[in-house]
C-alpha positions in Angstrom: -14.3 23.0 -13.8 -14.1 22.8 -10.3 -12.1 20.5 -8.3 -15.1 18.5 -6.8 -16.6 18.5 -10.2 -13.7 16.9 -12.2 -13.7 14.0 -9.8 -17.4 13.3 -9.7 -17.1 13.3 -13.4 -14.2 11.5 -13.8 -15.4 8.9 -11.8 -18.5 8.9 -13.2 -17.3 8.1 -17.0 -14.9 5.3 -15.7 -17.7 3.6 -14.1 -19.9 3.9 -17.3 -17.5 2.6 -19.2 -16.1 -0.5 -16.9 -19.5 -1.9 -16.6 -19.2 -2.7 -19.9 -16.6 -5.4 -19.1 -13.5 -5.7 -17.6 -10.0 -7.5 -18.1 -7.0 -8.3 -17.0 -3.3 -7.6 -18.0 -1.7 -10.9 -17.5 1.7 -9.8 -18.4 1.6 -7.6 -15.1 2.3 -9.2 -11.4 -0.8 -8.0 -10.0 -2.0 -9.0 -6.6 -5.5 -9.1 -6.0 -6.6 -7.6 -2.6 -6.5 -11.2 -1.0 -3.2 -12.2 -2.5 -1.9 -8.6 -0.7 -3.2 -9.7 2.6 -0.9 -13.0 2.4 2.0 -11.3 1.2 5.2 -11.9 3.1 7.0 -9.6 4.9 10.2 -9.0 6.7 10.5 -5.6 8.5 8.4 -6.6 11.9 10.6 -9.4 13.2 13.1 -10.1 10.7 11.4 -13.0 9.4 9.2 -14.0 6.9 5.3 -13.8 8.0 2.1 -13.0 6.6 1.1 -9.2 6.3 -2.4 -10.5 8.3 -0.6 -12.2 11.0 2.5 -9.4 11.7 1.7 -7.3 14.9 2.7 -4.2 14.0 1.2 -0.9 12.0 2.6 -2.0 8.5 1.7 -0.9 5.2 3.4 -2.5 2.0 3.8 -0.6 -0.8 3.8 -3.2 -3.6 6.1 -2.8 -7.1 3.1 -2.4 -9.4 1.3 0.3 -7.0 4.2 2.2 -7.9 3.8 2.0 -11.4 0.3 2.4 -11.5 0.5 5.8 -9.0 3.2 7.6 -11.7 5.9 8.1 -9.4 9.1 8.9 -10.6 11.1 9.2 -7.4 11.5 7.0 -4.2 9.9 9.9 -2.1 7.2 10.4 -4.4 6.8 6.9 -3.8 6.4 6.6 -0.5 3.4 9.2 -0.6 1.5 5.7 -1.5 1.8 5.0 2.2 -1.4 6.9 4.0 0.3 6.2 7.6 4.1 8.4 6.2 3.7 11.9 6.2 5.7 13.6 3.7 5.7 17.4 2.3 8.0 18.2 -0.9 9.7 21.2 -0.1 11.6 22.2 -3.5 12.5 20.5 -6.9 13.8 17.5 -5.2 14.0 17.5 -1.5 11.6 16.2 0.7 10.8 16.2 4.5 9.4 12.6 5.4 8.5 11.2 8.8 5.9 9.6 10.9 4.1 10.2 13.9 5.8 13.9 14.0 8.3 15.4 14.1 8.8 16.0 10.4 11.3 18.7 9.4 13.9 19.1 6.5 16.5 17.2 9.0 14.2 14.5 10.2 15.8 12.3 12.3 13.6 10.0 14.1 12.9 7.6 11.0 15.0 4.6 9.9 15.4 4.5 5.7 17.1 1.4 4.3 17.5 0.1 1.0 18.1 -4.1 0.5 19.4 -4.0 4.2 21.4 -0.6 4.1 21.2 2.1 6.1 20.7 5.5 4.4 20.3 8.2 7.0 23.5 10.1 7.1 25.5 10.5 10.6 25.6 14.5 10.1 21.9 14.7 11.8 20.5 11.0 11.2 18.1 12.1 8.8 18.3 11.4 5.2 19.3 13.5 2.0 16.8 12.2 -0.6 18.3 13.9 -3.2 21.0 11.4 -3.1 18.9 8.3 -3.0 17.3 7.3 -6.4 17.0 3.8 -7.9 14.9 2.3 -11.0 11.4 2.2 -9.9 10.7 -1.0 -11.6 12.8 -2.7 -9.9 11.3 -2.6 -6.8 9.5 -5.5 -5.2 7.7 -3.7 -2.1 8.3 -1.1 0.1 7.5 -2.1 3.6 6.6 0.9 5.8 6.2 0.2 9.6 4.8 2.9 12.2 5.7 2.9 15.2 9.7 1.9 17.1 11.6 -0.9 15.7 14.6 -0.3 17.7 14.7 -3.7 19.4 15.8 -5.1 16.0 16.6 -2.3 14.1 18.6 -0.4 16.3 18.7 3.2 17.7 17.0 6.0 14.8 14.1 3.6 14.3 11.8 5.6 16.8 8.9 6.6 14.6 9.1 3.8 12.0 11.0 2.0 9.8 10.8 2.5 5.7 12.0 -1.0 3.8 12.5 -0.8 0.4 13.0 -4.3 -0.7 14.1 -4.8 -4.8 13.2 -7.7 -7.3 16.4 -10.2 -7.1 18.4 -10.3 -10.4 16.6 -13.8 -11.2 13.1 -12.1 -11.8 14.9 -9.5 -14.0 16.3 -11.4 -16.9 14.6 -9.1 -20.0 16.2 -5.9 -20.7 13.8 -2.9 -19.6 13.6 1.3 -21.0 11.4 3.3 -19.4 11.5 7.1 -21.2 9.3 10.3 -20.0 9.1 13.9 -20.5 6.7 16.4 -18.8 6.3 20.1 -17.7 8.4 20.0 -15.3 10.6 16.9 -15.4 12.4 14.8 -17.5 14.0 11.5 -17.4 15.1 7.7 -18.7 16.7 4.2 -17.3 17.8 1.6 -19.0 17.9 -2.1 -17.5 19.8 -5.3 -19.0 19.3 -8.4 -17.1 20.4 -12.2 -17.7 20.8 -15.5 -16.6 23.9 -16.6 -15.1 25.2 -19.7 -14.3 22.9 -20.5 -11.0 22.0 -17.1 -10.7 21.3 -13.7 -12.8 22.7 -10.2 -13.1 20.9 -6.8 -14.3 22.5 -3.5 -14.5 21.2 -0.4 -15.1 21.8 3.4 -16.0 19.3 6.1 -14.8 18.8 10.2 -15.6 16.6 12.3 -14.5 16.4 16.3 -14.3 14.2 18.9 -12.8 12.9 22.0 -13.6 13.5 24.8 -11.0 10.7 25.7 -9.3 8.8 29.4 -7.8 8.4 30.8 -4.6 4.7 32.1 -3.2 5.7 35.6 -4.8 6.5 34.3 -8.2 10.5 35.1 -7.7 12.6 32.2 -9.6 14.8 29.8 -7.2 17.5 28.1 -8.7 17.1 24.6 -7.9 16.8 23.1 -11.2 18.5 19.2 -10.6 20.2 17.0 -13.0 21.4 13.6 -11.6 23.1 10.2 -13.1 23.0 7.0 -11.6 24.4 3.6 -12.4 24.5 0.0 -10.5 24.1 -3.9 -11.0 22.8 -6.6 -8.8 23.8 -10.5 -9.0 21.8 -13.5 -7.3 23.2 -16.8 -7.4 22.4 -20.2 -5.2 25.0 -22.5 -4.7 25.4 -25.5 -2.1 26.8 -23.0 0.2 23.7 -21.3 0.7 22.5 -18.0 -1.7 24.5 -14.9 -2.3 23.8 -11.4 -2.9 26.1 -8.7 -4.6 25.3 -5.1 -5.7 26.6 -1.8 -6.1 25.7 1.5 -7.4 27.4 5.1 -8.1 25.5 8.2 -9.0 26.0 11.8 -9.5 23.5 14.9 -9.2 24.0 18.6 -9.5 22.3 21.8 -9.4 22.0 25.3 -11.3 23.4 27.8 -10.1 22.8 29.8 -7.5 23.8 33.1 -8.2 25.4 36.2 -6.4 24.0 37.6 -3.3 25.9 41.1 -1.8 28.9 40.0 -4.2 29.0 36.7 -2.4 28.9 33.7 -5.2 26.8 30.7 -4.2 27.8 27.9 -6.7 25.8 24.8 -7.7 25.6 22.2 -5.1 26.9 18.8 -6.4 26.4 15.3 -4.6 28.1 11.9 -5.3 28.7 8.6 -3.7 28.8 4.7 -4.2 28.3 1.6 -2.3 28.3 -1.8 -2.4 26.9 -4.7 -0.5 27.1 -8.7 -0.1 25.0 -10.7 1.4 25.0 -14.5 2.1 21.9 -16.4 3.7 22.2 -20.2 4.6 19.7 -23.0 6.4 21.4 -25.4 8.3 20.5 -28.9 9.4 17.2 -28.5 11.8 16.1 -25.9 9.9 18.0 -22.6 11.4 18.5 -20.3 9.0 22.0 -17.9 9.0 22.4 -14.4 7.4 25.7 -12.7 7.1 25.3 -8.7 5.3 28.6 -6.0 4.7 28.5 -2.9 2.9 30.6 -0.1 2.5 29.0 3.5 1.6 30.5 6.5 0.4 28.6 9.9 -0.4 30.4 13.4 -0.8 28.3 16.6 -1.3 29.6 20.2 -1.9 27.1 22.8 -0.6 29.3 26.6 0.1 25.8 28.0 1.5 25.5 25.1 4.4 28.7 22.7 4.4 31.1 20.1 2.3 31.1 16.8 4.2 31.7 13.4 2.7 31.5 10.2 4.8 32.4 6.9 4.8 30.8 4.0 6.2 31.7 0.4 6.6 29.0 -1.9 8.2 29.0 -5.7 8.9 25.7 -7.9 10.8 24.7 -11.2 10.8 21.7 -12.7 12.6 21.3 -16.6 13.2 17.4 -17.9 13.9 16.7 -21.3 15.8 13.2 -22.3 15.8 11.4 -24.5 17.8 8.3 -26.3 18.5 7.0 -23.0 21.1 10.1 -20.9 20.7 11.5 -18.8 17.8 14.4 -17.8 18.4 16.5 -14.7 16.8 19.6 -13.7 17.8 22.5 -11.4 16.0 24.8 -8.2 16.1 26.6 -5.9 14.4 29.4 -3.5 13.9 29.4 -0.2 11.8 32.5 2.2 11.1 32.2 5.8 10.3 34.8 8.7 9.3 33.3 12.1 8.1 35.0 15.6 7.0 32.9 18.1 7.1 34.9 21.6 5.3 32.7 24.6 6.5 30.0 26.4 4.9 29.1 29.8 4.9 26.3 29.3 7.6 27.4 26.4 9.3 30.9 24.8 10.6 31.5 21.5 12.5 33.8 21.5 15.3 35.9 19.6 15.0 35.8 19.3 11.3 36.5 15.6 11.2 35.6 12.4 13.3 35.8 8.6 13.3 32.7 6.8 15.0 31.9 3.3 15.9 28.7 1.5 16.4 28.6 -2.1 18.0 25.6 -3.9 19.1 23.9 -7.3 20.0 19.8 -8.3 19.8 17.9 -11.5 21.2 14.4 -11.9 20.5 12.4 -15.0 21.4 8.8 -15.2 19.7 6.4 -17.8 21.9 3.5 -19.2 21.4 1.4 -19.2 24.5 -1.6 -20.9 23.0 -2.3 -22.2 19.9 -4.1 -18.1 18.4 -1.6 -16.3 21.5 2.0 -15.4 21.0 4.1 -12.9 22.3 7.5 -11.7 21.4 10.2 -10.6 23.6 13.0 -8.8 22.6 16.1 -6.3 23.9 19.1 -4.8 21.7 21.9 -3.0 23.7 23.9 -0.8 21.6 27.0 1.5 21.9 27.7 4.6 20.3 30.9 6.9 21.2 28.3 9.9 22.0 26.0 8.0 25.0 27.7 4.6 25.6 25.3 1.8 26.2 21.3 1.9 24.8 18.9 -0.4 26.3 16.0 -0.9 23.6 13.5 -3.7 24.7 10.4 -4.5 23.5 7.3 -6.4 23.8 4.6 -8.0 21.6 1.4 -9.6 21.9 -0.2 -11.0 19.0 -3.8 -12.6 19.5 -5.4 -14.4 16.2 -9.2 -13.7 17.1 -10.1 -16.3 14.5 -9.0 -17.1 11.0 -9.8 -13.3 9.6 -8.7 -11.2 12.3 -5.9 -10.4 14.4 -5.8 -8.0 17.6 -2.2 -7.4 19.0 -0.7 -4.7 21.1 3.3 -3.9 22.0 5.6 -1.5 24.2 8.7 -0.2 23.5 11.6 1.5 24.2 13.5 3.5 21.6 16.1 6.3 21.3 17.0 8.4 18.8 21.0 9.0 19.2 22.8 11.9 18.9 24.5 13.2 15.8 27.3 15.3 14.7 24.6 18.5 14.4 23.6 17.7 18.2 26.9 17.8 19.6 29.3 19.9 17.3 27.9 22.3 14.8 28.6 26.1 15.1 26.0 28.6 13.4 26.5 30.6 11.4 30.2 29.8 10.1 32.3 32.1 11.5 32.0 33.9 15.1 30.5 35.1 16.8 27.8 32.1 17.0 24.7 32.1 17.7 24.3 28.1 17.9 26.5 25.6 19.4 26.3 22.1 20.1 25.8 20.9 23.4 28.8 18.7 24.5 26.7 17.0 27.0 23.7 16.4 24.4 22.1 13.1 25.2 20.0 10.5 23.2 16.0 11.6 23.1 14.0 8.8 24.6 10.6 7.5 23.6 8.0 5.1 25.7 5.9 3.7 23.1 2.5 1.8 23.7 0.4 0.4 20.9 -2.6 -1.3 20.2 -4.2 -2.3 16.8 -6.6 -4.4 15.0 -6.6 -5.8 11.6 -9.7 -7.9 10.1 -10.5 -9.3 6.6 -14.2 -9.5 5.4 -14.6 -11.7 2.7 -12.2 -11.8 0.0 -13.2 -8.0 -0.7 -12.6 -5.9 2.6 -9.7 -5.7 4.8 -8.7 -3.0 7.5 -6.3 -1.7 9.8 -6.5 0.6 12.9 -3.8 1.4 15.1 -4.2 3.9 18.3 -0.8 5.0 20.1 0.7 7.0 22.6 4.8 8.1 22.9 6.0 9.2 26.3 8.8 11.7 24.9 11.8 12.6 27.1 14.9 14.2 26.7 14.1 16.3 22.9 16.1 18.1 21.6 16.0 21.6 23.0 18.0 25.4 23.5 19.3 27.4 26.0 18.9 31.3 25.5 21.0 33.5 22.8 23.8 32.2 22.1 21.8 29.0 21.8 23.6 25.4 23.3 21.8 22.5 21.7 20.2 20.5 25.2 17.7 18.0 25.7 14.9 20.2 27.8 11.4 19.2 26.3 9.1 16.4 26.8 5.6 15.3 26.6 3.0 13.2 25.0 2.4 12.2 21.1 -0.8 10.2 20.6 -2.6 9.4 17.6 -4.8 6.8 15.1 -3.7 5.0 11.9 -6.1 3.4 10.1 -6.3 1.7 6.3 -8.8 0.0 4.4 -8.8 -1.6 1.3 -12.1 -2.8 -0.8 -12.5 -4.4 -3.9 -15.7 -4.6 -5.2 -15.0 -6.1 -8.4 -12.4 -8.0 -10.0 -11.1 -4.9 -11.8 -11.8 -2.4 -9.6 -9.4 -2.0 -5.9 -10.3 1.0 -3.6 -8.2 2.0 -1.4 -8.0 4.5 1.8 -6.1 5.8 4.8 -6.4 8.9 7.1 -4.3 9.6 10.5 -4.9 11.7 13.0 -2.3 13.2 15.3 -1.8 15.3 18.4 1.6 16.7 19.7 1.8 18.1 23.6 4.8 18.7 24.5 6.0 21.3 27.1 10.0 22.4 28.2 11.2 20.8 30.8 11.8 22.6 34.4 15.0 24.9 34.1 15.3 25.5 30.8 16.1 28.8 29.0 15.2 28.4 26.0 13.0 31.3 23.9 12.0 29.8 21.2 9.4 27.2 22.6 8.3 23.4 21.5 7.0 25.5 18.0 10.1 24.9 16.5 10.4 24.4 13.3 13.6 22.5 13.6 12.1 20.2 15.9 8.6 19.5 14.2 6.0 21.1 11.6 3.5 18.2 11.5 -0.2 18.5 10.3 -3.4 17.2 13.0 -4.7 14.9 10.0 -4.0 13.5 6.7 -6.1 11.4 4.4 -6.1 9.6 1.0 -8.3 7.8 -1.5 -7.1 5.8 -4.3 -9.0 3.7 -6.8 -7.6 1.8 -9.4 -9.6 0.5 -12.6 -8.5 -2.2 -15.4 -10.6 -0.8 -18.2 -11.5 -2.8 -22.0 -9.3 -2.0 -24.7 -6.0 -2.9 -22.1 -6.4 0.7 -20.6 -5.7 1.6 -16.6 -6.9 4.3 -14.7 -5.7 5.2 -11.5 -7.0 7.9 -9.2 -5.6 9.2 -6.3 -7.3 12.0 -4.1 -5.9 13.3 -1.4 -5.6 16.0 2.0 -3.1 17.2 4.4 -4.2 19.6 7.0 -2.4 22.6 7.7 1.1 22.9 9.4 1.8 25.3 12.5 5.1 26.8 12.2 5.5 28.1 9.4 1.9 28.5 8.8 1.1 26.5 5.8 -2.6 26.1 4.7 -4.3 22.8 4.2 -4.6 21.4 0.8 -6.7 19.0 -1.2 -4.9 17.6 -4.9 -5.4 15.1 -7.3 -3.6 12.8 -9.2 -4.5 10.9 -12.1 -2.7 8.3 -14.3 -4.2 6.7 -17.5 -2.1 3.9 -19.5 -2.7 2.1 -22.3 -0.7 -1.4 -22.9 -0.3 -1.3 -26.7 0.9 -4.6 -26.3 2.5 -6.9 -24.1 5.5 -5.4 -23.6 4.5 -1.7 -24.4 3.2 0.7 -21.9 2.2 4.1 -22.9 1.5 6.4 -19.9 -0.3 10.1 -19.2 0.2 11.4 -15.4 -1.4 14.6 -14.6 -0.5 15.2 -10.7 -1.7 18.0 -8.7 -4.8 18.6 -11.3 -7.2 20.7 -8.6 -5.2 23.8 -8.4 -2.1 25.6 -9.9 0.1 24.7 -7.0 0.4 24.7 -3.7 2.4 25.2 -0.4 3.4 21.2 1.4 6.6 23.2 3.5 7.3 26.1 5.1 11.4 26.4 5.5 11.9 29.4 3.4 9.8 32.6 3.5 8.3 32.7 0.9 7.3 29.3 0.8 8.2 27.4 -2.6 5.2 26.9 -4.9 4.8 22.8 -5.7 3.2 23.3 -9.3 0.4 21.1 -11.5 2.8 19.0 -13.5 1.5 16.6 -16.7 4.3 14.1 -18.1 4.0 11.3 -20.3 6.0 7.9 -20.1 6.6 5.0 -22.3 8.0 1.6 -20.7 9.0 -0.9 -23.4 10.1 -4.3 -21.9 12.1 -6.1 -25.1 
């Protein structure tokens, strides 16, 4: 049957069949598409505020979209945000990013998970197959487009990605989840209980993956296997309410092989971290935050490089509100030391380095008029690569009336260098071809915005967001042998939008498409020969789009649809695609959930990135799940 066929049919029966009657599953925390529109959120000005109200392009990603969309990852996850773009490029690593720029090394994109930072200092970007955690035990993902660097520092250019989990005391049953599939395995166990004031849950999680096939059908051994373990404890006290949670993992590969009599073993990743966090109100009402973590990872890679890193990081933020002023004020300080052993096609020079970062933020949100406010804010940061960043911002909010909101904002954000900017030789050994650029400064984005967000009804809401970022300052080459400069700049200008419908109580539609345009050009005086089409600087696609519709069926039975495009990307050429994926569940009973995910269903596979030539196939892939709450 033909890809257009399946889901005309498919949609087809489940309507038949709903209009019979519908139910719900109370045992779930569903939100209903009003209840979505009032959740709270955090990520847009570091306080708690309605979704409808903040003024910013924000998607949440709510803990039971993730279970009803069959994702088994984090990145897999995040595809449930229409405004992220994100290509899988083998078994488990991903290239995500937003508003361009996307590339295996993406590095204008702030990650964090309950307040830590994620993105590693070797090129600020993020090695996602290192970061996994149980799926269920997430409450929301918030996903902001657009710079956050006035609050969240240098690295949040293009957006910010919050994943936010359920505190310990909403975790007190013990939790398995079990699957098994055609391409992928896995299991997690959770134990949680009540403590004193407070609660703990730990958890153990595996999870392995086949290898997967390039374009030509030739084998590439990146089959995965990874461990991972943690805890987190809430408690209250008098003192105020405390946070404290750790994890450790492991992950591995197959091996690679032999190449010319050259022996490329298994790459092997590991790492810990743990965090505290205490969070206090004081007398008139000001509220005080005080967060530390400490973050190792280590990973062993002969083809590309061995580094392991160590970061220690300490904030705290103190908010004073008032009758037209809220005011938010803070700083931090973060620690780094890296060793990075070379690799056969890469070397660091020199091998090891200690860096700090210090900075302090002020931000004062005023109401003008009673539906006016605007929000003014500037972080200056230091870094031992560029010395002082200036990253203000400001925000305009207007409530139009009580179901829509039009606001607007400009910004200033950089994205500072890294270790791979300034001190990476390629390949390992001379003579090199590519050097960093000692002189290598941050890249510098102007950012305006303007959205609109509107309710209709308790059954319609929507978003649109257009923008435009004045780039300066990207990352650039001279002629062979290449020195890493900062010779391009130009324009990136787009439009977000998302809408969200629910015709019936057990029916939610939901749907977003971006479109994007990229014009950059090199700067005056620059040698370089390769151009803006640079892979290693962006591979991005001029749209993307996605439907999802979600049914609560008789008999306890879901069904969950999700249909959708990306079009094609320039360099490597990969082709536009169309997929599908499809989730149906049955609740046996209240604590049992039986699960068939079919993603991918419209063709064999496909291509989503172009790094390696050939490309690696991303293949149709059926698993089944059971989650058993007891």
């Amino acid at each position: 049957m033909k890809g257009k066929e399946f889901v005309l049919a498919a949609m087809s029966s489940v309507m038949a069949a709903a209009q019979s009657h519908a139910q719900t599953i109370d045992t779930l925390k569903k939100l209903s598409l009003e209840e979505l529109l009032d959740i709270e959120v955090t990520s847009v000005s570091k306080r708690s505020e309605p979704l409808s109200e903040a003024p910013a392009s924000i998607v949440v990603i709510t803990g039971d979209e993730i279970r009803r969309s069959g994702a088994t990852t984090l990145p897999e996850a995040l595809r449930l945000a229409p405004t992220l773009q994100a290509a899988r490029i083998d078994s488990v690593q991903y290239a995500i990013s937003a508003r361009g720029f996307n590339n295996a090394v993406g590095n204008k994109l702030l990650v964090l998970i309950d307040g830590r930072t994620i993105y590693t200092p070797l090129f600020s970007g993020v090695f996602w197959d290192q970061q996994d955690l149980v799926l269920e035990d997430i409450d929301r993902i918030e996903v902001i487009t657009g710079p956050g660097a006035t609050l969240w520092g240098a690295n949040a250019v293009n957006g910010v990605i919050n994943v936010i989990t359920r505190p310990a005391t909403e975790t007190r049953d013990e939790l398995m989840v079990a699957r098994v599939g055609s391409s992928e395995l896995g299991a997690a166990l959770r134990l949680g209980a009540g403590v004193g004031s407070g609660a703990v849950r730990f958890y153990g999680k595996y999870a392995g993956f086949d290898r997967t096939e390039r374009a030509d059908g030739s084998k590439v051994p990146d089959q995965w296997r990874r461990a991972q373990f943690g805890f987190r404890a809430d408690w209250n006290s008098d003192a105020g309410s405390f946070t404290l949670q750790g994890d450790v993992y492991q992950g591995k590969s197959e091996h690679r092989g032999t190449l010319a009599g050259i022996e490329f073993p298994e790459v092997t990743v590991q790492g810990a971290n743990l965090l505290g966090r205490w969070q206090r109100t004081l007398q008139g009402g000001s509220e005080l935050k005080v967060q530390a973590y400490l973050d190792r990872t280590e990973r062993d890679d002969f083809l590309f490089y061995t580094p392991s890193a160590d970061i220690a990081d300490i904030e705290f933020q103190h908010s004073l509100p008032g009758a037209t002023h809220n005011i938010l004020w803070g700083g931090g300080y973060r620690y780094g030391s890296d060793d990075i052993r070379q690799g056969l096609a890469t070397r660091f020079v020199p091998p090891a380095r200690t860096l700090h970062w210090a900075n302090l933020f002020v931000q004062d949100e005023i109401d003008v008029l009673d539906n006016l406010r605007a929000t003014v804010g500037l972080k200056v940061e230091h870094n031992d690569y560029t010395g002082f960043e200036y990253l203000p911002s400001l925000r305009v909010a207007w409530k139009l009336d009580e179901e829509s909101l039009l606001w607007g904002s400009l910004s200033r954000a950089v994205r500072a260098p890294a270790r791979y900017d300034r001190d990476v030789r390629f390949p390992g050994d001379p003579p090199f071809l590519v050097v960093g650029g000692p002189n290598f400064q941050s890249e510098v984005a102007k950012v305006a915005e303007l959205g609109y967000r509107a309710r209709l009804g308790q059954t319609l809401s929507y978003s649109i967001t257009g923008f435009i970022h004045f780039w300066d300052k990207l990352r650039s080459g001279t002629a062979i042998p290449v020195e890493i400069e900062n010779k391009i700049e130009g324009e990136v200008y787009g439009v977000e939008a998302t809408f969200d419908y629910q015709p019936l109580q057990w029916w939610i539609l939901s749907a977003g498409v971006t479109y994007l345009e990229e014009d950059l050009k090199l700067k005056p005086g620059s040698t370089d020969q390769v151009g803006v089409d640079n892979p290693t600087l962006r591979n991005d696609p001029d749209y993307q789009w996605t439907l999802r519709s979600s049914f609560d069926l008789p008999y306890d039975i879901e069904l969950d649809l999700r249909l959708f495009g990306v079009g094609a990307l320039p360099q490597p050429r990969v082709p536009s695609y169309t997929e599908l994926d499809v989730r149906v569940a049955w609740h046996a009973t209240p604590r049992v959930e039986l699960s068939l995910v079919g993603r991918n269903l419209l063709d064999d596979w496909h291509v989503e990135y172009g790094e390696f030539q050939p490309p690696y196939k991303i293949e149709r892939n059926v698993y089944g799940q059971v989650r058993w709450r007891f």
